[in-house]
C-alpha positions as CSV (number, residue, x, y, z in Angstrom):
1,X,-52.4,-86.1,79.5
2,X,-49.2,-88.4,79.4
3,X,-51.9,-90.0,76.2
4,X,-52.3,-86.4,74.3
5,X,-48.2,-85.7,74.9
6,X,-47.6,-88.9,73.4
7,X,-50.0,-88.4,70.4
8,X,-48.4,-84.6,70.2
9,X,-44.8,-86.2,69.8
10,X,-45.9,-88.4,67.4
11,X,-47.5,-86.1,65.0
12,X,-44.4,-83.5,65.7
13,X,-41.9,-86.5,64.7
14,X,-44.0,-87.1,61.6
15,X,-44.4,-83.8,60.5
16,X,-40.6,-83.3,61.2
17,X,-40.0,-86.3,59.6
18,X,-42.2,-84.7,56.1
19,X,-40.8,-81.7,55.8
20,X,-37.3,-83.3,55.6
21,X,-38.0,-85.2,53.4
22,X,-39.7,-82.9,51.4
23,X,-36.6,-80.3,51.7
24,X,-34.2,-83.2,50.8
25,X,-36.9,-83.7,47.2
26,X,-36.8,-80.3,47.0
27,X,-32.8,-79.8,47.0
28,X,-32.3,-82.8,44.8
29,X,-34.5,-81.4,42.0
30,X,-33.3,-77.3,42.1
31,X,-29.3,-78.4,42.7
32,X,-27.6,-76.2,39.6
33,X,-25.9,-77.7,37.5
34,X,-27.2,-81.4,38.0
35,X,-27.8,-83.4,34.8
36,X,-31.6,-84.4,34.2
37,X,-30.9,-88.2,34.9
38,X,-29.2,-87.5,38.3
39,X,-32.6,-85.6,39.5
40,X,-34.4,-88.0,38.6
41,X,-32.3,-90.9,40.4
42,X,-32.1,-88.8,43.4
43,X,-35.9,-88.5,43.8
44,X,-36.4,-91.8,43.1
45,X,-34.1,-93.0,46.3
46,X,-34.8,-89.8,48.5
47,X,-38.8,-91.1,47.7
48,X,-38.5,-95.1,48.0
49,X,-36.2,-94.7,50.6
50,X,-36.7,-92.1,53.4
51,X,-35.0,-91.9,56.0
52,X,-31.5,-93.9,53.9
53,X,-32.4,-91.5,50.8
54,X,-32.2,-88.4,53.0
55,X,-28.6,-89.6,54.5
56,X,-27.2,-90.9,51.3
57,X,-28.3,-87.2,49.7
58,X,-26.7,-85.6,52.6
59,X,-23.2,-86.9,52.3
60,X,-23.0,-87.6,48.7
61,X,-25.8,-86.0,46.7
62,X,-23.8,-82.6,46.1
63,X,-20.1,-81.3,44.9
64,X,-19.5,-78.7,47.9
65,X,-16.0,-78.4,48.9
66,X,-17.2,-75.6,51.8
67,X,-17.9,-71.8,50.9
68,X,-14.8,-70.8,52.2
69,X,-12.5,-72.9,50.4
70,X,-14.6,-72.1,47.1
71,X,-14.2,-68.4,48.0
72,X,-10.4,-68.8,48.5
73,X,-10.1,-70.7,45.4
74,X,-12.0,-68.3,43.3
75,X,-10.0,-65.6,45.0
76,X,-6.5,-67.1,43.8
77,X,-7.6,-68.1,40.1
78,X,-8.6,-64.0,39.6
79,X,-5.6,-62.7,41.5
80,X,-2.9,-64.5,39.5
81,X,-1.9,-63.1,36.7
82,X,-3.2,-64.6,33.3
83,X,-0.9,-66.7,31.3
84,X,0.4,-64.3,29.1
85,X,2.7,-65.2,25.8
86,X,0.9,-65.1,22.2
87,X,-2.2,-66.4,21.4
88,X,-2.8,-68.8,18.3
89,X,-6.0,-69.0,17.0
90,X,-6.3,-72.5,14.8
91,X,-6.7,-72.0,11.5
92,X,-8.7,-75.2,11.4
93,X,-12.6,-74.0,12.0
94,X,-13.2,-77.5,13.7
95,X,-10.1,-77.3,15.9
96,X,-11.0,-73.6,16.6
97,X,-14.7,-74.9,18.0
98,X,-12.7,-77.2,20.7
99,X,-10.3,-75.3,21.9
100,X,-13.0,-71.9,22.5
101,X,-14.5,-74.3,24.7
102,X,-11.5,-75.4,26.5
103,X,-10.8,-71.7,26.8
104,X,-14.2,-70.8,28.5
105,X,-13.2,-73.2,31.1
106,X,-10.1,-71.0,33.1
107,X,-9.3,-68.7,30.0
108,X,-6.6,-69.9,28.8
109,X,-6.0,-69.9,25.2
110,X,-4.4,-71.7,22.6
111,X,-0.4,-71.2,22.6
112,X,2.0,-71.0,20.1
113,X,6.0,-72.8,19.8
114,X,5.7,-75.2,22.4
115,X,7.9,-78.1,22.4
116,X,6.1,-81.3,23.8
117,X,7.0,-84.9,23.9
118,X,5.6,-88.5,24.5
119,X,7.3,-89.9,27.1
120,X,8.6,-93.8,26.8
121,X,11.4,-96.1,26.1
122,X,12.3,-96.2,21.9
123,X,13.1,-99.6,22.3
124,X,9.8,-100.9,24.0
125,X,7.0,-103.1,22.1
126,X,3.6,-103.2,22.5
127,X,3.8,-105.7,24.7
128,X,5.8,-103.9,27.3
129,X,3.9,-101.2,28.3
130,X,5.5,-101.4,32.0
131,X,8.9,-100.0,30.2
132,X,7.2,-97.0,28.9
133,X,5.9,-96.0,32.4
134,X,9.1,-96.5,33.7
135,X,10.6,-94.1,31.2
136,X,8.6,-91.5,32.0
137,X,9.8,-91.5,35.5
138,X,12.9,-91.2,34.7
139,X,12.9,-88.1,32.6
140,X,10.8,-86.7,35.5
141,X,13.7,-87.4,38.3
142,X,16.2,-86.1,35.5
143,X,14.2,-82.9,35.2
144,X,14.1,-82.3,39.1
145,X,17.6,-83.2,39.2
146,X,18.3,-79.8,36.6
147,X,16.1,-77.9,38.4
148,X,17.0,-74.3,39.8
149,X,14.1,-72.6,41.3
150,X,11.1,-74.4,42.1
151,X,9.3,-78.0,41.9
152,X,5.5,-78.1,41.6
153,X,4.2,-81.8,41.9
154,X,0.5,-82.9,42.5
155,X,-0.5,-85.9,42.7
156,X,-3.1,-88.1,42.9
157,X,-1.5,-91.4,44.3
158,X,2.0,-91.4,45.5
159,X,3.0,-95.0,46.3
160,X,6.1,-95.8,48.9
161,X,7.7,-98.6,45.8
162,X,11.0,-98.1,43.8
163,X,9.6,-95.3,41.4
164,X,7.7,-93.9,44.5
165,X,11.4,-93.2,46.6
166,X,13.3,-92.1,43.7
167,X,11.2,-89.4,42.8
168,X,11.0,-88.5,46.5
169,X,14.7,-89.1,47.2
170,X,14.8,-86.2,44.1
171,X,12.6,-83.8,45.5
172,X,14.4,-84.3,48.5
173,X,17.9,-83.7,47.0
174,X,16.7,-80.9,44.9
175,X,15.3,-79.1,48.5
176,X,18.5,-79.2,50.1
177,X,20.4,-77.7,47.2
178,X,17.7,-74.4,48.2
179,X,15.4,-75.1,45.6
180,X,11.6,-74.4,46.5
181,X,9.9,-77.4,46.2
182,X,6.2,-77.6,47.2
183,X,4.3,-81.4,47.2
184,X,0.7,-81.9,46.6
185,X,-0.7,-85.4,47.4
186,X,-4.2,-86.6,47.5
187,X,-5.1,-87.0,51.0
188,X,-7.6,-90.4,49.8
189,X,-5.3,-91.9,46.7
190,X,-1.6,-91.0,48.5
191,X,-2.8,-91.9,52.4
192,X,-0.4,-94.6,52.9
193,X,2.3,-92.4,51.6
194,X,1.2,-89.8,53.5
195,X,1.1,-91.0,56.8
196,X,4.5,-93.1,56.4
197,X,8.7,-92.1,56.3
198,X,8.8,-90.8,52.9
199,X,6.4,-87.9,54.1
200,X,8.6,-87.1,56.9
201,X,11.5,-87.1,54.7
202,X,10.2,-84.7,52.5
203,X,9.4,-82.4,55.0
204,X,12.7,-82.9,57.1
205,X,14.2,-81.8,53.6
206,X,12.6,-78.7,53.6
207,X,9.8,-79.8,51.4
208,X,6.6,-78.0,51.5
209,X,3.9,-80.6,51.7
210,X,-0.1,-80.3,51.7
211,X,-2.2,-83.4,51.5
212,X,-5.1,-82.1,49.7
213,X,-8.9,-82.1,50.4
214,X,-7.6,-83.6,53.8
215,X,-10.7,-82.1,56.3
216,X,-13.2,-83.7,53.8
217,X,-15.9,-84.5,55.4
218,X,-16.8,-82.2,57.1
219,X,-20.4,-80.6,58.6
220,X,-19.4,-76.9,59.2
221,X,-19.1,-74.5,56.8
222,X,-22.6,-75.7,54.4
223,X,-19.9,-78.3,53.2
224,X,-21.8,-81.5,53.5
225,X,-22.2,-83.4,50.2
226,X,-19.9,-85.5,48.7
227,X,-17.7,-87.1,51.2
228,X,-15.1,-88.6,48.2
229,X,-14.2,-84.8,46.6
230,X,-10.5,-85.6,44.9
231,X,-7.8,-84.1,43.8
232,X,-7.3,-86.4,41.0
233,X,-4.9,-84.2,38.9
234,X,-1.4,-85.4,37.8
235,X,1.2,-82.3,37.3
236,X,3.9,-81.1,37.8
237,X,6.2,-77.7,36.8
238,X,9.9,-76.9,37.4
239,X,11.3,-73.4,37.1
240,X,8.1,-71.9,35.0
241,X,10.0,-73.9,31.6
242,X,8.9,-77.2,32.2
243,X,5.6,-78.9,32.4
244,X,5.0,-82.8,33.0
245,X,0.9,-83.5,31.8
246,X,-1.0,-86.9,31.9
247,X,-2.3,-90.1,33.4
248,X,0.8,-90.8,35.3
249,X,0.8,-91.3,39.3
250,X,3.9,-91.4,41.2
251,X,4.3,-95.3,41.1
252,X,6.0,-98.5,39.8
253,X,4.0,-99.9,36.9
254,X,3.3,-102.8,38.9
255,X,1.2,-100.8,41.5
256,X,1.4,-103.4,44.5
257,X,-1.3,-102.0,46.2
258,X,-3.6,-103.3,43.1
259,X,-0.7,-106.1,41.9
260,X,-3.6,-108.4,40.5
261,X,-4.7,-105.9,37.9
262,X,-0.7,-104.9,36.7
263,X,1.3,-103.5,35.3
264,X,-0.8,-99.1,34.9
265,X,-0.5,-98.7,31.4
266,X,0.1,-94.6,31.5
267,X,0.8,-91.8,29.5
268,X,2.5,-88.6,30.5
269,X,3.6,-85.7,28.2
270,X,6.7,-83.1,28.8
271,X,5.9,-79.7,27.7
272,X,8.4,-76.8,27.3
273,X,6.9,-73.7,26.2
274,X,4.6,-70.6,26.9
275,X,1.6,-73.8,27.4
276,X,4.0,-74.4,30.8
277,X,2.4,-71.1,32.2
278,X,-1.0,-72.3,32.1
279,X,0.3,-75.9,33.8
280,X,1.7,-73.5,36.6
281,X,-1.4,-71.3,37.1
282,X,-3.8,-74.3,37.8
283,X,-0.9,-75.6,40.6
284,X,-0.8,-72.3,42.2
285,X,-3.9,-71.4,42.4
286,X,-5.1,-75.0,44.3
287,X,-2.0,-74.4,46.4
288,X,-2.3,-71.1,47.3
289,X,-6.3,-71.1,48.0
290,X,-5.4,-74.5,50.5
291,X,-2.1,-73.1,52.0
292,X,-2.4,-69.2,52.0
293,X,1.0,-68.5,51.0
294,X,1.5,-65.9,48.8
295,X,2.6,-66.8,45.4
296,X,0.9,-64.4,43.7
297,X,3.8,-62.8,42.1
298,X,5.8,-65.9,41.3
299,X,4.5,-66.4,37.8
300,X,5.4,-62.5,36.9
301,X,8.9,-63.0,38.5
302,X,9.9,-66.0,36.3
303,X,11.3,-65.4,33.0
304,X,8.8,-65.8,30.0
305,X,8.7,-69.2,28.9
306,X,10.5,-69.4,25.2
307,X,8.9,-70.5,22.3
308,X,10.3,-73.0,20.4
309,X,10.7,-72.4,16.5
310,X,7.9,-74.9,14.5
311,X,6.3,-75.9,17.9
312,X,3.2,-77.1,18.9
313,X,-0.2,-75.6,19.1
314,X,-1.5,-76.5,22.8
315,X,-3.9,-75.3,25.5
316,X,-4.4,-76.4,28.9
317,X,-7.1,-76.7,31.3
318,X,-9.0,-78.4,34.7
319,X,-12.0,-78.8,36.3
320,X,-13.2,-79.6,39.6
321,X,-16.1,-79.4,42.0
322,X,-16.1,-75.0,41.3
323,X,-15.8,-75.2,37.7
324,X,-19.4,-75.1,36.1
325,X,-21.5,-78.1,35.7
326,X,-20.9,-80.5,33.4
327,X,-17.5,-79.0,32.0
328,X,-15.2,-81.8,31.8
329,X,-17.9,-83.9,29.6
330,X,-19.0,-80.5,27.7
331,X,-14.9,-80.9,26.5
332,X,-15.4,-84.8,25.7
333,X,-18.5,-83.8,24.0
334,X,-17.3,-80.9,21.8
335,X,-13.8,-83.1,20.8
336,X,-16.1,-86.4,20.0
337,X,-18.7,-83.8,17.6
338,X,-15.2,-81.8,15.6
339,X,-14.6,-85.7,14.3
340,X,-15.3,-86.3,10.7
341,X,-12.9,-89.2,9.9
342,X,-11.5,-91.2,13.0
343,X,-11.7,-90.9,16.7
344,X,-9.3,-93.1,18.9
345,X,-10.2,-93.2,22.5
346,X,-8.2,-94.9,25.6
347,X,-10.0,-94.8,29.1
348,X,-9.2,-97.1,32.1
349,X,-13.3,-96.3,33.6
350,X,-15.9,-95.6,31.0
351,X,-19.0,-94.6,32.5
352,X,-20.1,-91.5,30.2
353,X,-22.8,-89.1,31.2
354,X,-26.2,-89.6,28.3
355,X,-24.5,-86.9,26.6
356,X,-21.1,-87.9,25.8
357,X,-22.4,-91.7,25.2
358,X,-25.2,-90.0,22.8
359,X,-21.7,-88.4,21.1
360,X,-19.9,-91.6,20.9
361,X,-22.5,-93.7,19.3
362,X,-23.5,-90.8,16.6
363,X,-20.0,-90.7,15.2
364,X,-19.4,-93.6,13.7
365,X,-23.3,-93.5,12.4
366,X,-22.0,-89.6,10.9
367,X,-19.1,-92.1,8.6
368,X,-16.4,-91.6,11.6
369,X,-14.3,-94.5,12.2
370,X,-14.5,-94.6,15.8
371,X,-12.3,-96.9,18.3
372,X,-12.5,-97.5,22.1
373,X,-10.2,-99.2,24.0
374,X,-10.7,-100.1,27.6
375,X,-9.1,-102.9,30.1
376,X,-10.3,-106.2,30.0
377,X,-9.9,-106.5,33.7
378,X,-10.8,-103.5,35.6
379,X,-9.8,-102.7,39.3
380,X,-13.5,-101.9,40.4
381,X,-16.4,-103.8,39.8
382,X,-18.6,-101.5,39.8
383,X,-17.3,-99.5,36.7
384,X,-16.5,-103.0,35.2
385,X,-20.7,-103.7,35.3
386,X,-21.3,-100.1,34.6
387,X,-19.1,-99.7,31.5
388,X,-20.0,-103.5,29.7
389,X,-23.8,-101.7,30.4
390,X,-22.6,-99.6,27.7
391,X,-21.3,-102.3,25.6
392,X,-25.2,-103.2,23.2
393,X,-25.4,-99.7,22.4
394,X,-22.0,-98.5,21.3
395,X,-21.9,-102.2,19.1
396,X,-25.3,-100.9,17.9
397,X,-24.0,-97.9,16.4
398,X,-20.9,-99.2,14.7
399,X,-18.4,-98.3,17.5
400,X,-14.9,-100.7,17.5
401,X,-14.7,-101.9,20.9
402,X,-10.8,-103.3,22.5
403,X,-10.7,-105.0,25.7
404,X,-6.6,-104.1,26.7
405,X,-5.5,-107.8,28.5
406,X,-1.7,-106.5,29.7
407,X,-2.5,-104.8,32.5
408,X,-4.9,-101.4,33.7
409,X,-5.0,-99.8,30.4
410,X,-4.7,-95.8,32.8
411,X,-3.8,-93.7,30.0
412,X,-6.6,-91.3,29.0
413,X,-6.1,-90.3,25.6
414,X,-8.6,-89.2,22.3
415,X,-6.9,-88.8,18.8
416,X,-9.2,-86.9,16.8
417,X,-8.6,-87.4,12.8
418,X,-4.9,-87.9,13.5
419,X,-4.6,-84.5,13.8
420,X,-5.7,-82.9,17.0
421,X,-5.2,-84.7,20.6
422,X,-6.7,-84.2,24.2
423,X,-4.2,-86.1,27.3
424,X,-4.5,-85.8,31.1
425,X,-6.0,-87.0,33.7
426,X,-9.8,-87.3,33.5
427,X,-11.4,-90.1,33.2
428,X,-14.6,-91.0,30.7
429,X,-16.2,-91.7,34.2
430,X,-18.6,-90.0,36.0
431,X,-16.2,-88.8,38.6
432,X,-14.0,-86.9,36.6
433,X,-17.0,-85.5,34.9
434,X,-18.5,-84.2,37.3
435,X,-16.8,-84.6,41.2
436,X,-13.1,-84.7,41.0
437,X,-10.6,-81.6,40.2
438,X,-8.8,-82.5,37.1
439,X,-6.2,-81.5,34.1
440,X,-6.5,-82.1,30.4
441,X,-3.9,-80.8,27.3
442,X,-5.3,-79.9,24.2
443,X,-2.7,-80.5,21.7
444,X,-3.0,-78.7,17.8
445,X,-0.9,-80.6,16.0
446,X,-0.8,-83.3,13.5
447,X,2.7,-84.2,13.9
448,X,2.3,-85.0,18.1
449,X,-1.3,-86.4,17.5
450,X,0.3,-89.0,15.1
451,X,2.6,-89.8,18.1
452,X,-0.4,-90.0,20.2
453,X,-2.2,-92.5,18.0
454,X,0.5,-94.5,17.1
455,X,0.5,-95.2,20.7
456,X,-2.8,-96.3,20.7
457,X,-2.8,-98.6,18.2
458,X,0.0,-100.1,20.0
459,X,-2.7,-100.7,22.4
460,X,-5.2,-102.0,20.1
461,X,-3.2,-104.6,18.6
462,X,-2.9,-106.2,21.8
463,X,-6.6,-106.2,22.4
464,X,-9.5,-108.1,21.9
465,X,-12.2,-107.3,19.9
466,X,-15.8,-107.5,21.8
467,X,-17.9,-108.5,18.9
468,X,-21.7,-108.1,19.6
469,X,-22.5,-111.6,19.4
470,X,-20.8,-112.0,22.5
471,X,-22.1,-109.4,24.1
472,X,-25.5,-110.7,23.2
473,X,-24.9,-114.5,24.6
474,X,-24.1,-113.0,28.4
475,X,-26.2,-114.3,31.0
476,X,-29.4,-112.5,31.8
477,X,-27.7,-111.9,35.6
478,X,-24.6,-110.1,34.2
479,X,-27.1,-108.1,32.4
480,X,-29.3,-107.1,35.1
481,X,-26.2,-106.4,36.9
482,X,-24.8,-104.1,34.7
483,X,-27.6,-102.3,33.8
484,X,-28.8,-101.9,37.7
485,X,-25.4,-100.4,38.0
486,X,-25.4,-98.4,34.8
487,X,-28.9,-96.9,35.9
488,X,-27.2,-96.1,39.3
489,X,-24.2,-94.1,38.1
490,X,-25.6,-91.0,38.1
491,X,-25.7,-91.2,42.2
492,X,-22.2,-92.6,42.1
């Protein structure tokens, strides 16, 4: 009997142990949204390795930040009002094809008479990048130092260094003067800052604080998945007039935590403008579907942003893990196709999804002169194997290829025939494509793009050229390890 019980468990365990599996297959290949080449890489594990396949799936196989935050989110982008001010459609046909797609992401359109700046010290070279960063901070802490009613800021990391405590020591001076000032902070990229003083201090100011995506993971809810969902956006809005946009985190340009790989080369934008609207609708509606307070009227009770005579053309937008799939890239993708002369791109972690490197390598074969710039030294490995993977194909088709050597090249910028310009915080990376919430600005305008570019080739004349000789004389190791890795990214 004890025998027949035995052989009974047994069969029970493995039949148990097939239908999970089989459910786990099954999930993998009907997930919406999920690219071809990321079913097929999840079958392959979930099949060669069963019982690890089936963990790995469950806590990083899907983008589910729990039904009822998705819920309350969805609930706060439809309840708050729509960014009004004029619209602009672009005269340009190929500029028009970008920004409709831009638009189908949140629905906001393309806005007239903004006024927005580059952010960096005149006097800086090339080869001082660390002075432009520092800049930028500065106008920040002067713009929370004017401010009146309220002070947005999210986050991504928030470091406890000298740019770090003056931004905070602002926020902190601007709360106790009764101005409303609510602090979003990645609960991953800002933990250390989080769980030390200057978090107290903001919150004995009178600081509103959240530190976002804090609960993840979790197992109630149907919200297992990916256990690394971020909050990777960088922005920040004072009184409804002023908008800060980019790749900027709240840190020194030396970045201790990661000292070896400084000084973060960023860009951040200032925006004045009816485009400020849109910058304040994506904050609120994170906030308000993670907090519950009700801000719903806030953006009606603040004046109209102004427009500013002979302004800029410029559209905002984000993604994240509720957005549809693929969005984020489908942007990359449409901006990389509108080219017909010269695309400029700077990314500090290139691992594209087939479709945007597909987009990338057809340009310059379609007579675009196309440049990518990325840092020679990169702070992960893994994206270091993963983007040089790239490296024979882009050379292939006639791309220009820049290793930066000054630092973390972190600003993530394309210049699209010196005339049109996309800035923020996504990555060319298959994070921000696909997992992370993020913010982008669409800029119109050939007078700011030429800014923008200028910029870059500031980057490019300190850089190397990788010339495909090289790239062909690597050692048969570094280019199984790439490519191993490369073939891997779709699970990462």
């Amino acid at each position: 009997m004890s025998g027949a019980s035995g052989d009974l468990v047994g069969v029970v365990v493995v039949v148990g142990g097939f239908v999970i599996h089989l459910s786990a297959v099954l999930r993998a290949i009907t997930r919406p949204g999920r690219a071809p080449a990321s079913r097929v890489a999840w079958v392959a594990v979930i099949m060669c390795l069963p019982v690890i396949g089936v963990v790995a799936y469950l806590f990083l196989g899907e983008t589910s930040i729990g039904r009822e935050r998705a819920r309350r989110l969805r609930d706060a982008e439809g309840r708050l009002a729509m960014p009004g001010g004029a619209g602009a459609e672009p005269g340009d046909p190929v500029a028009r094809s970008v920004s409709e797609l831009c638009r189908s992401v949140n629905g906001f359109g393309p806005t007239p008479g903004n006024h927005v700046v580059l952010l960096g010290d005149p006097g800086a070279s090339p080869a001082e990048p660390a002075r432009d960063c520092d800049a930028a901070i500065r106008a920040l802490i002067e713009a929370f130092d004017a401010a009146a009613e309220h002070i947005h800021l999210s986050f991504y990391i928030w470091l406890d260094d000298e740019n770090g405590g003056r931004v905070a020591d602002a926020v902190c001076a601007a709360a106790r003067r009764g101005v409303a000032c609510r602090v979003m902070a990645d609960a991953l990229g800002s933990r250390d800052f989080i769980r030390g003083p200057r978090w107290r201090q903001l919150r004995e100011a009178g600081v509103r604080l959240l530190a976002a995506l804090e609960d993840i993971p979790r197992l109630g809810g149907l919200a297992v998945g990916r256990v690394d969902l971020r909050n990777h956006r960088k922005l920040v809005v004072i009184d409804n007039r002023i908008a800060f946009v980019g790749s900027q985190n709240c840190a020194d340009p030396q970045f201790r935590v990661k000292a070896r790989y400084a000084p973060w080369v960023d860009i951040l934008l200032r925006c004045e403008g009816p485009v400020v609207r849109q910058a304040q609708h994506l904050f609120l509606a994170t906030w308000i579907a993670e907090t519950r307070e009700d801000l719903y009227g806030l953006p009606a009770a603040a004046p109209e942003p102004g427009q500013h005579h002979e302004g800029v053309v410029a559209q905002m937008f984000g993604t994240g893990p509720t957005t549809p799939g693929n969005t984020m890239s489908d942007a990359f993708v449409s901006a990389l196709y509108t080219a017909e002369r010269e695309l400029i791109i700077t990314t500090p972690y290139f691992v594209p999804d087939e479709a945007l490197l597909r987009a990338m390598c057809a340009a310059p074969r379609r007579g675009v002169t196309t440049t990518l710039i990325v840092p020679a030294r990169n702070d992960s490995p893994l994206v270091a194997a993963a983007s040089r993977s790239a490296y024979p194909d882009l050379l292939a088709c006639g791309v220009r290829l820049f290793e930066y050597p000054l630092g973390l090249l972190h600003a993530k910028s394309i210049t699209i025939d010196a005339r049109i310009a996309l800035v923020g915080s996504a990555n060319m990376d298959r994070r921000s494509l696909e997992l992370n919430f993020e913010n982008n600005l669409l800029v119109l305008d050939p007078g700011l793009t030429a800014t923008i570019r200028q910029r870059q080739l500031g980057y490019v004349s300190q850089s190397t050229a990788v010339e495909a000789e090289t790239v062909k004389a690597w050692p048969f190791r570094t280019r199984l390890i790439g490519d191993a890795i490369g073939m891997a990214s779709p699970l990462l």
